[in-house]
C-alpha positions in Angstrom: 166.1 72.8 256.4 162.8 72.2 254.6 160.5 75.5 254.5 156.6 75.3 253.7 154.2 77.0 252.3 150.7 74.8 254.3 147.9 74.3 252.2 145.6 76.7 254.4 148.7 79.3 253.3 147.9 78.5 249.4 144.1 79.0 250.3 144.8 82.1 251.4 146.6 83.4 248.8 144.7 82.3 246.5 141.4 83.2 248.1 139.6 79.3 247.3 139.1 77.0 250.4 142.0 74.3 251.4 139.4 71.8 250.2 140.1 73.9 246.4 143.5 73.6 246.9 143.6 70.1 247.3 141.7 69.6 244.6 144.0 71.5 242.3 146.9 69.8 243.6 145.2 66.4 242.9 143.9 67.3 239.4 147.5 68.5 238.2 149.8 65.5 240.3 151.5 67.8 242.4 153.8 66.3 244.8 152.5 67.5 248.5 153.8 65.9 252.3 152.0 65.7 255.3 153.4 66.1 259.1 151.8 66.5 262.3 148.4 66.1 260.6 149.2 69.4 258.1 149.6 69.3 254.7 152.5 71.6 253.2 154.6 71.8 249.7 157.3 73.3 248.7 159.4 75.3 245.5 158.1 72.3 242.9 154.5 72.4 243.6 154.2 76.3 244.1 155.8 77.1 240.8 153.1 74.6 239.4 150.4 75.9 241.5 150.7 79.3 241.7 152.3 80.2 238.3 153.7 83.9 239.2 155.3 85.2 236.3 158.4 87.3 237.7 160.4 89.9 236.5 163.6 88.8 236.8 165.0 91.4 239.3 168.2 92.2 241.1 168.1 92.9 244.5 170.9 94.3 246.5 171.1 94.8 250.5 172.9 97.5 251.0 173.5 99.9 254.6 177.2 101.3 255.5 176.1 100.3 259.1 176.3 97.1 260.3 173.9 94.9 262.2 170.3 96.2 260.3 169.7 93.0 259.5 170.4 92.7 255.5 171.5 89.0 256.1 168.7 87.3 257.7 166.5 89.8 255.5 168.5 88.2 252.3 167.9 84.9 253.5 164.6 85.1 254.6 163.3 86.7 251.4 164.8 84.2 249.5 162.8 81.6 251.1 159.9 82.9 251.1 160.2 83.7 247.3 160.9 80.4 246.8 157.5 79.1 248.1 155.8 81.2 245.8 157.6 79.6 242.9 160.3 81.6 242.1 163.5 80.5 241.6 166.4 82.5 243.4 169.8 83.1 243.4 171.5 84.6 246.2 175.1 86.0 246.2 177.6 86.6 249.4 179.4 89.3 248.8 180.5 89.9 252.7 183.9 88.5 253.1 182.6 87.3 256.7 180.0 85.0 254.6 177.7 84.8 256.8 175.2 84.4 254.5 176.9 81.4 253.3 177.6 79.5 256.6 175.8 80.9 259.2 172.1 80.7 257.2 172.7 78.0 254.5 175.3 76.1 256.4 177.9 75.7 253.4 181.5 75.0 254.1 183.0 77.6 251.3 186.4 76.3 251.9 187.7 74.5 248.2 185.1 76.4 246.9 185.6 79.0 244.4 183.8 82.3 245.2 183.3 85.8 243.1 187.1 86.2 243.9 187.8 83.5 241.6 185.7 85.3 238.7 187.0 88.2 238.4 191.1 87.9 239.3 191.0 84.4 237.5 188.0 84.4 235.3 186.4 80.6 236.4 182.9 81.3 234.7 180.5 82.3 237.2 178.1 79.1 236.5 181.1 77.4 238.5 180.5 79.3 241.6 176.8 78.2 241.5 175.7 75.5 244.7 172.1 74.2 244.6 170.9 74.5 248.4 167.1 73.4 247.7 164.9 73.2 244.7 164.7 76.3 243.0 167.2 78.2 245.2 171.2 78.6 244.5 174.1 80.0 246.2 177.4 81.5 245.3 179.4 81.3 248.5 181.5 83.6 249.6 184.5 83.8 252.3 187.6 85.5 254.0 189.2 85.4 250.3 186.9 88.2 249.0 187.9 90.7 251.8 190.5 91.3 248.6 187.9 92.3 246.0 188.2 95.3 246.2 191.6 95.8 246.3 191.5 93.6 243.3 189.0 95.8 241.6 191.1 98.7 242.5 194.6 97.7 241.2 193.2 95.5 237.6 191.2 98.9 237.7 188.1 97.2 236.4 185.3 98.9 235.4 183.0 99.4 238.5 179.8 99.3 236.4 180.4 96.5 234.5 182.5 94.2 236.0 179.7 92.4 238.4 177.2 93.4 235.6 178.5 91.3 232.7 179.1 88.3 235.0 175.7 88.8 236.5 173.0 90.1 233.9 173.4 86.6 232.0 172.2 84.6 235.0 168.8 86.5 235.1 167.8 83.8 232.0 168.2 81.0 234.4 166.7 83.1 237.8 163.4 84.5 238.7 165.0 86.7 241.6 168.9 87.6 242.1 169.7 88.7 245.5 172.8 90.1 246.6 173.7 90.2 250.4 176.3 93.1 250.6 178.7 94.1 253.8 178.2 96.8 255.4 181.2 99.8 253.9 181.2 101.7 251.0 184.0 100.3 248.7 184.6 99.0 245.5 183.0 95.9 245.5 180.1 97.6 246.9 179.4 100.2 244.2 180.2 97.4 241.3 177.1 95.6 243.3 175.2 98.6 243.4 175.6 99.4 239.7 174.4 95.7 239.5 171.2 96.2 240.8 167.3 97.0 239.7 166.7 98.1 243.6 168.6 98.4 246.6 167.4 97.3 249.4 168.4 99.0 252.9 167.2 97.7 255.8 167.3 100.1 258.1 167.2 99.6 262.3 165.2 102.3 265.4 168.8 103.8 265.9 170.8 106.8 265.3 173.8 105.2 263.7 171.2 103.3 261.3 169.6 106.2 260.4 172.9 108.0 259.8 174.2 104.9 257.6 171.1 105.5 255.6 171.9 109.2 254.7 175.6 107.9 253.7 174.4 105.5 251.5 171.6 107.6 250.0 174.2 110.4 249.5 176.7 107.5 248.2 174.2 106.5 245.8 173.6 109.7 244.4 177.4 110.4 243.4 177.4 106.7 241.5 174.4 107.7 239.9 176.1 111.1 238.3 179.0 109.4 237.6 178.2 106.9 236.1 174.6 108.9 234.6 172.5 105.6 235.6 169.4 105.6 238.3 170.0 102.9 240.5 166.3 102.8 243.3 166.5 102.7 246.9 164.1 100.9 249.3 164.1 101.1 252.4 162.8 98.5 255.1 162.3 98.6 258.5 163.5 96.3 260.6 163.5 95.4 264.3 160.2 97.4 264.8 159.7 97.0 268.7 156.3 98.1 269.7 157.0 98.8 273.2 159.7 100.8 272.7 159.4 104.7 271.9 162.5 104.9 269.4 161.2 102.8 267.5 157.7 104.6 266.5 160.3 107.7 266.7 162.6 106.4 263.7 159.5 105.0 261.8 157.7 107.8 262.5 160.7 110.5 261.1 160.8 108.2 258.0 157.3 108.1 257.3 157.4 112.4 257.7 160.7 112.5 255.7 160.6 113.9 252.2 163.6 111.9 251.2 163.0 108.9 252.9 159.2 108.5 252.5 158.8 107.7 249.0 161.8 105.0 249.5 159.8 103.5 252.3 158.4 99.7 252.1 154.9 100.4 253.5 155.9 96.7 255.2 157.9 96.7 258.1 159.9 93.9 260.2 159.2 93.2 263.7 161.8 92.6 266.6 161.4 89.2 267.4 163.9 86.0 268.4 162.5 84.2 265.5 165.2 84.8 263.0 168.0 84.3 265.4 166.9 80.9 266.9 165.8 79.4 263.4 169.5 80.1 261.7 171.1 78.8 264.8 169.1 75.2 264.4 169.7 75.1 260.9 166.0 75.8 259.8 164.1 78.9 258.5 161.3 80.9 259.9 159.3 78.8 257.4 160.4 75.2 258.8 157.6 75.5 261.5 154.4 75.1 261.1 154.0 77.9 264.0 152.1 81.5 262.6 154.8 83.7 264.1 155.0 87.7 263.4 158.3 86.9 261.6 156.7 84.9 259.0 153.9 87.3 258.3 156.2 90.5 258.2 158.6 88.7 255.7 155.7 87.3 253.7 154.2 90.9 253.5 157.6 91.9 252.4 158.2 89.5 249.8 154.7 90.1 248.4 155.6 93.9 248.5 159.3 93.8 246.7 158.1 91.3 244.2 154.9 92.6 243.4 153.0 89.3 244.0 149.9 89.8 244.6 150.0 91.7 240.8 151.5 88.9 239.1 148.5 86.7 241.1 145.9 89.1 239.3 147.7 88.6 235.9 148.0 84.9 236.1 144.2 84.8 237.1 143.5 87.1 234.0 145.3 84.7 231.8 143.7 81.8 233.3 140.3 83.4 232.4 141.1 84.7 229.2 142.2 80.3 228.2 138.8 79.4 229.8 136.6 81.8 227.8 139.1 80.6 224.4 
């Protein structure tokens, strides 16, 4: 696994030519590689080059229905964050981890997991595994498919208990993302009470569309109860142009008084790359191929995090030290 972000990438974000890049990279002794005749970086020199100010966020990826995508979309946000310099934290909560082995290819096993923190109280900063520069991982596995029965019977407070553990990490972490499975239980709604935004991926079928409404109507009910606001986003995903259903289901949501103003205005196409890249072991990112994957999730990513603001800050700063 080593994603890039190419220096014709940088150029364009940054709107100089790769020739300015180069020579920013040089003047500040930023570590860059070369393959295939291409010159790319990674988390170290983007934090350095870009100097995005986050906001230090919580995302959680929620949907009662299963198979929208809220894994790969966890995962592939996360890296592409990462090349813009933040640094990230993603949690497994899905007992089936697949987050944690099918993406960043960690054995959990002897590991300890959120399980651990709350029904035996090992600090959370134990839970912690470093997968690249600038991006972390608390594992999960099988064990948590008895959160929230734990959660239940030590009758926790939902609203705090994943809170207090949580909140003290966003010192350390640009970005906290929080890959969720896909029910509506305990462990869910202590994750949801968690979060700045919930994200919900959202797929061109009925049953998607249906596990929306649920969770929408779910959130509402934590929301009086526990008098909070918690957003909702919405992202669609597996966008097939060829097929009718799926400009039918965008479509609705885009007409939709509830669901419009939820609505990323960026939306993911169906495509093999996601698939085929977790099942070598890479990212979307690894190659140095432009692939519709890459630029939906980078659009994405801008769009969540608000990038292309904190770029017009950072450049307002930069001007405001060159005219002191």
């Amino acid at each position: 696994m080593e994603p890039k972000m190419t220096i014709s990438e940088a150029a364009a974000f940054l709107n100089i030519s790769p020739q300015g890049v180069h020579k920013r990279v040089k003047s500040q002794n930023l570590p860059i590689k070369r393959k295939q005749n291409r010159f790319y970086f990674g988390h170290e020199t983007s934090q350095l080059l870009f100097m995005l100010t986050f906001s230090n966020k919580i995302y959680v990826f929620q949907n009662i229905k299963g198979g929208v995508g809220k894994t790969e979309m966890t995962y592939s946000v996360a890296i592409r964050a990462n090349l813009y310099g933040a640094k990230v934290l993603c949690i497994d909560l899905d007992l089936q981890g697949n987050l944690t082995k099918g993406c960043f290819r960690v054995n959990p096993k002897n590991k300890p997991i959120m399980l651990d923190v709350i029904k035996d109280g090992v600090p959370i900063e134990d839970t912690i595994i470093n997968i690249l520069p600038g991006l972390d991982l608390i594992p999960s596995d099988l064990d948590n498919g008895v959160l929230d029965n734990t959660l239940m019977l030590g009758r926790f407070p939902l609203d705090r208990v994943y809170k207090d553990k949580i909140d003290p990490l966003r010192k350390k972490y640009d970005i906290i993302l929080i890959d969720c499975p896909p029910a509506l239980t305990a462990s869910v709604t202590a994750a949801a009470l968690t979060a700045d935004e919930i994200i919900a991926p959202v797929t061109p079928d009925e049953h998607s569309i249906s596990g929306l409404k649920l969770l929408c109507n779910e959130i509402k009910d934590i929301e009086s109860k526990y008098k909070t606001t918690i957003p909702i986003k919405i992202v669609f995903n597996k966008f097939d142009v060829r097929n009718n259903l799926s400009h039918e289901k965008l479509t609705y949501l885009r007409n939709s008084e509830d669901f419009e103003p939820k609505l990323y205005s960026s939306y993911i196409r169906y495509v093999q790359d996601f698939p085929n890249a977790i099942n070598n072991g890479q990212t979307i990112f690894d190659s140095f191929k432009e692939t519709a994957a890459k630029e939906d999730i980078d659009l994405l990513t801008k769009e969540m995090l608000g990038i292309e603001a904190l770029k017009q800050k950072t450049n307002e700063k930069e001007f405001i030290n060159a005219q002191a």
